[in-house]
C-alpha positions as CSV (number, residue, x, y, z in Angstrom):
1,X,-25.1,62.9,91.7
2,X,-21.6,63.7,90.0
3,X,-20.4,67.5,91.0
4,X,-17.9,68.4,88.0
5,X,-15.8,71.3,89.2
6,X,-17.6,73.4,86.1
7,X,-20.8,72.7,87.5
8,X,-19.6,73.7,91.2
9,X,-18.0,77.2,89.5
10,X,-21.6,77.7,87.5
11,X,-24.1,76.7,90.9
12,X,-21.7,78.9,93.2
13,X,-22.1,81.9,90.6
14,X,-25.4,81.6,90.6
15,X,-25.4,81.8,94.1
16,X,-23.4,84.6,93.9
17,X,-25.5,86.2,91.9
18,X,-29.0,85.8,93.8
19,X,-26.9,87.0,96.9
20,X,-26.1,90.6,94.4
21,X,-29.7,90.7,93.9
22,X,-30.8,90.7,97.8
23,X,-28.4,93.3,98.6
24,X,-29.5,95.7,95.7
25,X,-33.1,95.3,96.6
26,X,-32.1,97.6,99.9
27,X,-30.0,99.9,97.8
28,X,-32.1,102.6,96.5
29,X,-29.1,103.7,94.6
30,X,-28.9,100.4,93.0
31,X,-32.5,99.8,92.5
32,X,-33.1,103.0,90.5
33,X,-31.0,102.0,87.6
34,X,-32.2,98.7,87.3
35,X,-36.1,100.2,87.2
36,X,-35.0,101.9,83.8
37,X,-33.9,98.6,82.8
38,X,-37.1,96.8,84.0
39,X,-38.7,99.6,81.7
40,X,-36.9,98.8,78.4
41,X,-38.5,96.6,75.9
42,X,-35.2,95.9,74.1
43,X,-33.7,95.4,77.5
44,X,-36.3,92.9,79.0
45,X,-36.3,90.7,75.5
46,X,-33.0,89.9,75.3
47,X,-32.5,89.5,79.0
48,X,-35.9,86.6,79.0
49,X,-33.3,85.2,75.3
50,X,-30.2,85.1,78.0
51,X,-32.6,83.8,80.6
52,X,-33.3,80.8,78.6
53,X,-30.3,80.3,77.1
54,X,-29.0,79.7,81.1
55,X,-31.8,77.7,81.8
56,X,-30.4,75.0,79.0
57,X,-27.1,75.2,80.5
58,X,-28.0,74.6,84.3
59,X,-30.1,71.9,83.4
60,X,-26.9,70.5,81.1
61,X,-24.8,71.1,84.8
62,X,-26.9,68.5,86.5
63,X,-24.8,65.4,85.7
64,X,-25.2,61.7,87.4
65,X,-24.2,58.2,86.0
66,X,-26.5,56.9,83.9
67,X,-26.5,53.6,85.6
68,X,-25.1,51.9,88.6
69,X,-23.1,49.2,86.6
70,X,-21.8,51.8,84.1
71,X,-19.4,55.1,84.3
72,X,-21.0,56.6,81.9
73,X,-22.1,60.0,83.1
74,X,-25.0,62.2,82.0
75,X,-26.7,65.5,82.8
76,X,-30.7,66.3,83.0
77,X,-30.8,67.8,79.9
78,X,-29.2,64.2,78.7
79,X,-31.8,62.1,80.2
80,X,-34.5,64.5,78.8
81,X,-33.3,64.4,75.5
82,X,-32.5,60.4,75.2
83,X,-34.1,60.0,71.5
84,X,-31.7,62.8,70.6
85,X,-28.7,61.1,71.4
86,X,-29.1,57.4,70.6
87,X,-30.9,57.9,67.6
88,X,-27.8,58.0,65.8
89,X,-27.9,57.5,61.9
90,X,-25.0,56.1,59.4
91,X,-23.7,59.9,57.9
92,X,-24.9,63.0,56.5
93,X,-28.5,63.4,56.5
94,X,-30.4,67.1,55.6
95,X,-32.7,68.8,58.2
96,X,-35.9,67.1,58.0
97,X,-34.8,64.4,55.4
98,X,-36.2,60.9,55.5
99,X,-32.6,59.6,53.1
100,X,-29.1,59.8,53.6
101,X,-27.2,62.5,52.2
102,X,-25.3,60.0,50.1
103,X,-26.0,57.9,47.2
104,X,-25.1,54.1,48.3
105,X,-25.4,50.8,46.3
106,X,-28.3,49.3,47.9
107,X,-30.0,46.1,47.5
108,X,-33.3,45.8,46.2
109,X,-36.3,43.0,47.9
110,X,-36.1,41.9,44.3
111,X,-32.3,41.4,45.1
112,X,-30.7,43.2,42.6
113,X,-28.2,46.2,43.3
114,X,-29.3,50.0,42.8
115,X,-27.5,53.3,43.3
116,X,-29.7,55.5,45.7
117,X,-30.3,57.3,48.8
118,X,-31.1,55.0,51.8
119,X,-33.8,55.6,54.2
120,X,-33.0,57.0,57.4
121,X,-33.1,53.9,60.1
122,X,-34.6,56.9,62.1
123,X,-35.7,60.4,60.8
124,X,-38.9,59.8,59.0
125,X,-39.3,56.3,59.8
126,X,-42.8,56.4,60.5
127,X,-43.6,57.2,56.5
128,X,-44.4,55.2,54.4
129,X,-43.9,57.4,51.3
130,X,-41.5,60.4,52.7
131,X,-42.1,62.1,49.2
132,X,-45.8,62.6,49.4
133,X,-46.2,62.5,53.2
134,X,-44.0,64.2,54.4
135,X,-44.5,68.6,54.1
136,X,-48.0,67.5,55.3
137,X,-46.8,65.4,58.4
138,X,-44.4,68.6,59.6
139,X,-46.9,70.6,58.8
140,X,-49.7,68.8,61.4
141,X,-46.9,68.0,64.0
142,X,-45.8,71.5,63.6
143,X,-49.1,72.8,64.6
144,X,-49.6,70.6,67.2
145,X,-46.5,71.5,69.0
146,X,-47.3,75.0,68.9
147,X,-50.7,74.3,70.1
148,X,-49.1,72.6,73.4
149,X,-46.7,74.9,73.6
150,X,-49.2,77.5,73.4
151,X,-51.4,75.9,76.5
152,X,-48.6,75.4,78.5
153,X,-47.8,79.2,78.4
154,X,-51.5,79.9,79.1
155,X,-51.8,77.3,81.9
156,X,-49.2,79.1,83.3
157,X,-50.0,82.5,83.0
158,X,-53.7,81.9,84.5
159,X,-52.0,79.6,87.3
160,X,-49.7,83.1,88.3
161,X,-52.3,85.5,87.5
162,X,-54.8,83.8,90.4
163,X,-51.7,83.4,92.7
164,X,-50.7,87.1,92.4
165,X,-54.3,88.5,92.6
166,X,-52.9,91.7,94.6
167,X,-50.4,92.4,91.3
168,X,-52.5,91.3,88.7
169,X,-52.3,94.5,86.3
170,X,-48.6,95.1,87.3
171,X,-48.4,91.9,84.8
172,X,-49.7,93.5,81.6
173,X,-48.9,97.1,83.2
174,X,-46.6,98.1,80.9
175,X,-45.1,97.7,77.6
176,X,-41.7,96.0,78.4
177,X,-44.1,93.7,80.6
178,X,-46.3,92.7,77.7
179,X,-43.2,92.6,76.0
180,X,-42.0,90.2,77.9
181,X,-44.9,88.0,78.1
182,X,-45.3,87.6,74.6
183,X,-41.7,86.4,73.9
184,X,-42.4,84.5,76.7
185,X,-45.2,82.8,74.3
186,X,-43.0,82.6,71.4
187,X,-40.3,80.8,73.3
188,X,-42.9,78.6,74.6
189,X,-44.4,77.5,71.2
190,X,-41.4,77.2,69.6
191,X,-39.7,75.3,72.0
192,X,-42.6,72.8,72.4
193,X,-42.3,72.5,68.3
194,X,-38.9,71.8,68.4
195,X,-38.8,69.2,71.0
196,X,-42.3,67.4,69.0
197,X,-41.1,67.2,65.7
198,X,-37.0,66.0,67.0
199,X,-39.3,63.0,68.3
200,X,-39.9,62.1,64.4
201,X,-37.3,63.6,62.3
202,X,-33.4,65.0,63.0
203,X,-34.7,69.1,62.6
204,X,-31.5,70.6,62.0
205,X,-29.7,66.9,60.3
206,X,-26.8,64.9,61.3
207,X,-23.6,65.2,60.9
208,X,-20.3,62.8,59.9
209,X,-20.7,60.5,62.2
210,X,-24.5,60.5,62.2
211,X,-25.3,62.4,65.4
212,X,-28.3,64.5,65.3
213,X,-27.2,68.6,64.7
214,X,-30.1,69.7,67.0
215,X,-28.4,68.2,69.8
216,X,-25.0,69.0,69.4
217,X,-26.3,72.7,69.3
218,X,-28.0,72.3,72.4
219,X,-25.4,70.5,74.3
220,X,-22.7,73.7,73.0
221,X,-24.6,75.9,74.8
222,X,-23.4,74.7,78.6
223,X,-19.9,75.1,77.0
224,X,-20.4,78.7,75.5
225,X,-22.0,80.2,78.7
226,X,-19.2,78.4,81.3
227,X,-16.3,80.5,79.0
228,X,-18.5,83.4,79.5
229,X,-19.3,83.4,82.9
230,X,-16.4,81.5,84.9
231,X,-13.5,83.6,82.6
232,X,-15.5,87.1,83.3
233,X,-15.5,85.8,87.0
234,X,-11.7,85.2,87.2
235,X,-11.1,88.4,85.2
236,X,-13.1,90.8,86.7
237,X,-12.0,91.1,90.4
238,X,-8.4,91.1,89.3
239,X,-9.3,94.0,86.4
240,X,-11.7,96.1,89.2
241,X,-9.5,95.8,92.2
242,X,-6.2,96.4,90.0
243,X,-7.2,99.3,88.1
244,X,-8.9,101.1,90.4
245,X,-5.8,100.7,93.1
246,X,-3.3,102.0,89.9
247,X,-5.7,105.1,89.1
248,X,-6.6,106.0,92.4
249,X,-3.2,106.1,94.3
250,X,-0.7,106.5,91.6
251,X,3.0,106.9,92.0
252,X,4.7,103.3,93.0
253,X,1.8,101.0,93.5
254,X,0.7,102.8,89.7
255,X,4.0,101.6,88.5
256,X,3.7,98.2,89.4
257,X,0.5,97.5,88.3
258,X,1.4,98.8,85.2
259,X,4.3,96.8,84.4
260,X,2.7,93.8,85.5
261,X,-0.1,94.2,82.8
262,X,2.1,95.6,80.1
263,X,4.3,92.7,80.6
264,X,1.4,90.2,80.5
265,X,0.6,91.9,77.3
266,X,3.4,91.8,75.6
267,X,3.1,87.5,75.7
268,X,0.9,86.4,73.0
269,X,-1.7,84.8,74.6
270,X,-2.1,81.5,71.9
271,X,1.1,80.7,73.5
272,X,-0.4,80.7,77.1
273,X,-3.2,78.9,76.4
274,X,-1.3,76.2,74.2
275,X,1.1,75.8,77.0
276,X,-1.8,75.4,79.7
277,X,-3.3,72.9,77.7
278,X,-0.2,70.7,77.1
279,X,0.2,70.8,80.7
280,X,-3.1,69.5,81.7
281,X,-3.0,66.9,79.1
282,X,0.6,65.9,80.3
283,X,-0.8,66.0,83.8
284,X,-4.0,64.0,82.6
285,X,-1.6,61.4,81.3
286,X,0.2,61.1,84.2
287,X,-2.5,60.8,86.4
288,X,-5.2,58.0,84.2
289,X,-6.5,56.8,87.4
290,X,-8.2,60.3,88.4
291,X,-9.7,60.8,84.8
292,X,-11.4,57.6,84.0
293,X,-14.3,58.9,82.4
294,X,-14.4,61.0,79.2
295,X,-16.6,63.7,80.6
296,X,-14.3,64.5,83.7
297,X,-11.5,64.8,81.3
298,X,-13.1,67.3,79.0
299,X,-14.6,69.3,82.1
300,X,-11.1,69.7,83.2
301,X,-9.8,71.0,80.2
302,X,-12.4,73.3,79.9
303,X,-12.0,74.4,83.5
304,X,-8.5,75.2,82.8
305,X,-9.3,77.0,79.4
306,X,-11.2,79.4,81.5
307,X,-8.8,80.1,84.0
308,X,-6.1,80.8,81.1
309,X,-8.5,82.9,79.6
310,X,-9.2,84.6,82.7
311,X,-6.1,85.5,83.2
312,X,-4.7,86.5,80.2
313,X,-8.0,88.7,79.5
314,X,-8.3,91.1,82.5
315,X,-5.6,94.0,81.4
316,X,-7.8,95.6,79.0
317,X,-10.7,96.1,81.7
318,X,-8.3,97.4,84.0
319,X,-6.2,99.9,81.8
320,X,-9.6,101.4,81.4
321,X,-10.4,101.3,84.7
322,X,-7.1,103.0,85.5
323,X,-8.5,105.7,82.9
324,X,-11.5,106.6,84.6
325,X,-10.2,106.4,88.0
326,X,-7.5,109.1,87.2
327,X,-10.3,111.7,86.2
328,X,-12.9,110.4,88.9
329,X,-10.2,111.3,91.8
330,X,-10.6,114.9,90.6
331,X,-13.8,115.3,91.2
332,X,-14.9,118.2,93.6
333,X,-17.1,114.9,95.9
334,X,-14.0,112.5,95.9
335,X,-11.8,115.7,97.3
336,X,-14.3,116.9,99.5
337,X,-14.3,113.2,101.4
338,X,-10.8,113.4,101.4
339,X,-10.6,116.2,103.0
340,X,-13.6,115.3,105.6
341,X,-11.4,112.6,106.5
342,X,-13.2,109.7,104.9
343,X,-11.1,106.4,104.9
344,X,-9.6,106.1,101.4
345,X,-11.5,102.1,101.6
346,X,-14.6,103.8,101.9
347,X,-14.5,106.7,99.1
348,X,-13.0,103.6,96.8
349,X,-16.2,101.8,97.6
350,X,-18.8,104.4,98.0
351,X,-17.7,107.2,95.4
352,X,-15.0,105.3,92.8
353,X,-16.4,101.6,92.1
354,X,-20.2,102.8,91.6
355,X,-19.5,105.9,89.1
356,X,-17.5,102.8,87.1
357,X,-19.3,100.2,87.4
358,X,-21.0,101.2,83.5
359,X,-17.8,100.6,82.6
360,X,-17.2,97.2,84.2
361,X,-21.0,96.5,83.3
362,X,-20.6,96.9,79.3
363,X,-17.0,95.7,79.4
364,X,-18.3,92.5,80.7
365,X,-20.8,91.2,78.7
366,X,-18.4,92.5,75.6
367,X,-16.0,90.3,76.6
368,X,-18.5,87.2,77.5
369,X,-19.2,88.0,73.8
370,X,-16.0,87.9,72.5
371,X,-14.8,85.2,74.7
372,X,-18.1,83.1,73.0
373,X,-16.6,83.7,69.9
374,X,-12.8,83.4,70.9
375,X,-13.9,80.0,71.7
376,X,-14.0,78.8,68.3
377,X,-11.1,80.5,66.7
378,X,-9.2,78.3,69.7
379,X,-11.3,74.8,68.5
380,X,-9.8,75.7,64.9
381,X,-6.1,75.7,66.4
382,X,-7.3,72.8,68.4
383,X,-6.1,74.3,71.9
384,X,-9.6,74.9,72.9
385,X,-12.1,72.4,74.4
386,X,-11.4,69.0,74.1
387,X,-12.7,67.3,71.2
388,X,-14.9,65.5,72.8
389,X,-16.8,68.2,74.0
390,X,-19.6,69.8,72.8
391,X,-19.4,73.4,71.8
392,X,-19.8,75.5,68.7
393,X,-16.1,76.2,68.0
394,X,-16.1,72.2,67.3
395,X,-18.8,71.7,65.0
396,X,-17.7,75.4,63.4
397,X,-14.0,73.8,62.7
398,X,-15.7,70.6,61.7
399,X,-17.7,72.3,59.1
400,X,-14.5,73.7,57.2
401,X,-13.8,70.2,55.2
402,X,-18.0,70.0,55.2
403,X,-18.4,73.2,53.2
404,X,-16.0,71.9,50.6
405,X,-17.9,68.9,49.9
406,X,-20.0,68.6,46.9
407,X,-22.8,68.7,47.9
408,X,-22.3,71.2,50.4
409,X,-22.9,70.2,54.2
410,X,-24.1,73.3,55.3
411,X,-26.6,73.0,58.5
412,X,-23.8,72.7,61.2
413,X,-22.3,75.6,60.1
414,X,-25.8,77.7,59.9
415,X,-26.8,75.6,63.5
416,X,-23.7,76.5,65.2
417,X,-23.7,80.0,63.8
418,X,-27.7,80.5,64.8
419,X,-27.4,79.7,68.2
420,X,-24.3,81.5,69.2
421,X,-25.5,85.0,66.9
422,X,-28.7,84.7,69.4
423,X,-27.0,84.5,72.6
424,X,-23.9,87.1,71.3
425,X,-27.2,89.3,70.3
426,X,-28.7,89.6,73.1
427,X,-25.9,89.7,75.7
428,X,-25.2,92.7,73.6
429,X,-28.6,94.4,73.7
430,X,-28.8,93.7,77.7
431,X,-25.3,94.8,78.0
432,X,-26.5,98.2,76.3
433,X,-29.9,98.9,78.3
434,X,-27.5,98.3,81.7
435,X,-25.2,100.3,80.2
436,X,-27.4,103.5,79.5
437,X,-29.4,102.8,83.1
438,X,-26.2,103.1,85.2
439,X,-24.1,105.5,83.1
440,X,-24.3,108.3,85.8
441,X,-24.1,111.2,82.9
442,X,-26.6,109.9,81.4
443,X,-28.6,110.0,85.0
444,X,-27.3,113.7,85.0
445,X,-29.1,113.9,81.8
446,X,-32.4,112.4,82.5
């Protein structure tokens, strides 16, 4: 087992997070909110969409070498996916295609020279005439894999459905519950599709170098959700504890909290990031012995991409914060402790940080959006990932010379674009359904 220091960050936040779970399950204050989410359909869709999306990425954080006389290192999702990434064509090939995407002069068995599209050594190999076999082939391996994807999901729904006899109709109690269930089914099917027809033909095409699309995709996912979730976990306690300290107290401690973030501001943050990078690559350089493998180089650039970003993104959270604490420490409840005597630690914790946590809630999950997307505009500049890696900001600034081809290369581009508008999507719909469940006006309201 090989423990990158990405996959460390990712397992402890995880942890982290199933620790936040136990202690809101005693919190009746916390538990109410979260029952209005539990009770949205919109809310429970895209949080089963984010739930899959971070199953792909865990999986992709389990890495090991491949073999004991090689340094190559791998992840689950590697090992799972082995077709995928050695059945690596010439060039260009279209989703589903059975020919390269370029004419070639090729040589006939009658030995004499022809200007044509050569099979794929791979995608389609199994036909013998890809021109009249081939819509009714994906059309039978489509089925099929939606027919197995299909009795998986019922295997396990009757497997959980005899183990939870004493909840049984709490399973199909309620809309967002059905809800749930059925995308459930049409992950399921869909997935299983996927994954059968890969095994035959490159779904989504290959790019440059010949590298099937479907996979890249897949891989980018790990990358998207560690610049999410480790730069929103260096950010946020710095934005929390900072703006509510500058609202709450005011006067000096105000003052310097202030310039500090209006200072950070005022430093275009490309220039951070391109100077973090240079330094890590000048460090790398110095240090080839500790960085052997590819993989451990890229993870440490993207490591310190996130900590950059991290930094450099936490002032906007915490000027708002700043805002909201000013008016909260008005209120008639946060005066009345006060002049009870309540420690100022306790009405910070008990009376400030819960009546802005919808704040910190929506702000969050905007920013894990925009940092998905800020990921490629860095790629473009090349000061983001490493090349190497995988991630949709590199096969979005590969496809810029692809869409000026002619013929257009368009299926990296519309892969790339797919897969992150999905996960953006629905961090944004959860993001709203937590955001109207804890808003405490909108409680006042209900």
């Amino acid at each position: 087992m090989i423990i990158l220091w990405t996959d460390a960050l990712i397992y402890l936040l995880v942890v982290m997070v199933a620790m936040l779970g136990l202690y809101m399950r005693g919190q009746e204050h916390l538990r109410r909110p979260w029952r209005k989410v539990t009770s949205s359909v919109i809310g429970m869709l895209s949080l089963v969409v984010l739930l899959f999306f971070v199953s792909i990425g865990l999986l992709d954080s389990l890495h090991f070498k491949a073999s004991s006389s090689s340094n190559e290192i791998i992840s689950v999702l590697d090992y799972w996916a082995t077709p995928l990434r050695e059945h690596q064509e010439k060039t260009y090939s279209a989703p589903f295609s059975a020919y390269l995407y370029n004419k070639e002069l090729m040589i006939t068995e009658s030995g004499r020279q022809s200007w044509g599209y050569p099979r794929l050594v791979y995608g389609g190999r199994h036909l013998q005439d890809p021109c009249s076999e081939k819509v009714q082939d994906i059309a039978v391996r489509l089925s099929l894999g939606l027919l197995k994807g299909a009795g998986l999901f019922m295997v396990f729904f009757v497997l959980l459905w005899s183990l939870r006899r004493d909840r049984q109709q709490r399973l199909l109690a309620s809309t967002a519950a059905r809800a749930v269930w059925l995308m459930v089914f049409v992950i399921s099917c869909t997935t299983y599709a996927l994954i059968d027809l890969s095994g035959y033909y490159h779904v989504l095409g290959t790019d440059k170098v010949g590298e099937d699309v479907f996979y890249q995709t897949v891989k980018s996912i790990r990358t998207g959700l560690v610049i999410g979730t480790l730069t929103t976990m260096i950010m946020l306690p710095l934005a929390i504890l900072f703006g509510i300290l500058a609202g709450f107290f005011r006067g000096w401690v105000d003052d310097v909290i202030q310039y500090v973030y209006t200072t950070l501001n005022s430093i275009p943050s490309v220039l951070l990031i391109a100077a973090s990078i240079l330094m890590v690559q000048v460090y790398m350089a110095n240090n080839e012995q500790a960085y052997t493998s590819v993989v451990v180089r890229a993870d440490m650039r993207l490591l310190f991409l996130c900590l950059i970003l991290g930094v450099t993104s936490w002032t906007g959270l915490c000027r708002l914060l700043r805002g909201e604490t000013l008016k909260l420490r008005e209120k008639e409840y946060v005066q009345a402790a006060q002049a009870l005597g309540v420690r100022q630690g306790m009405i910070l914790f008990r009376h400030i940080l819960p009546n802005v946590m919808h704040i910190v809630l929506i702000s969050v999950v905007l920013d894990f959006s925009s940092l998905v997307l800020a990921e490629a505009v860095l790629s473009y500049i090349n000061i983001g990932v490493d090349p190497t890696t995988y991630s949709w900001g590199n096969m979005i600034n590969g496809a810029r010379l692809e869409m000026a081809r002619e013929p257009v290369v368009w299926w990296s581009l519309a892969a790339s674009f797919l897969f992150m508008f999905t996960l953006v999507l629905a961090a944004n719909l959860f993001a709203d359904t937590v955001r109207n469940a804890f808003d405490p006006r909108r409680a006042e309201h209900a």
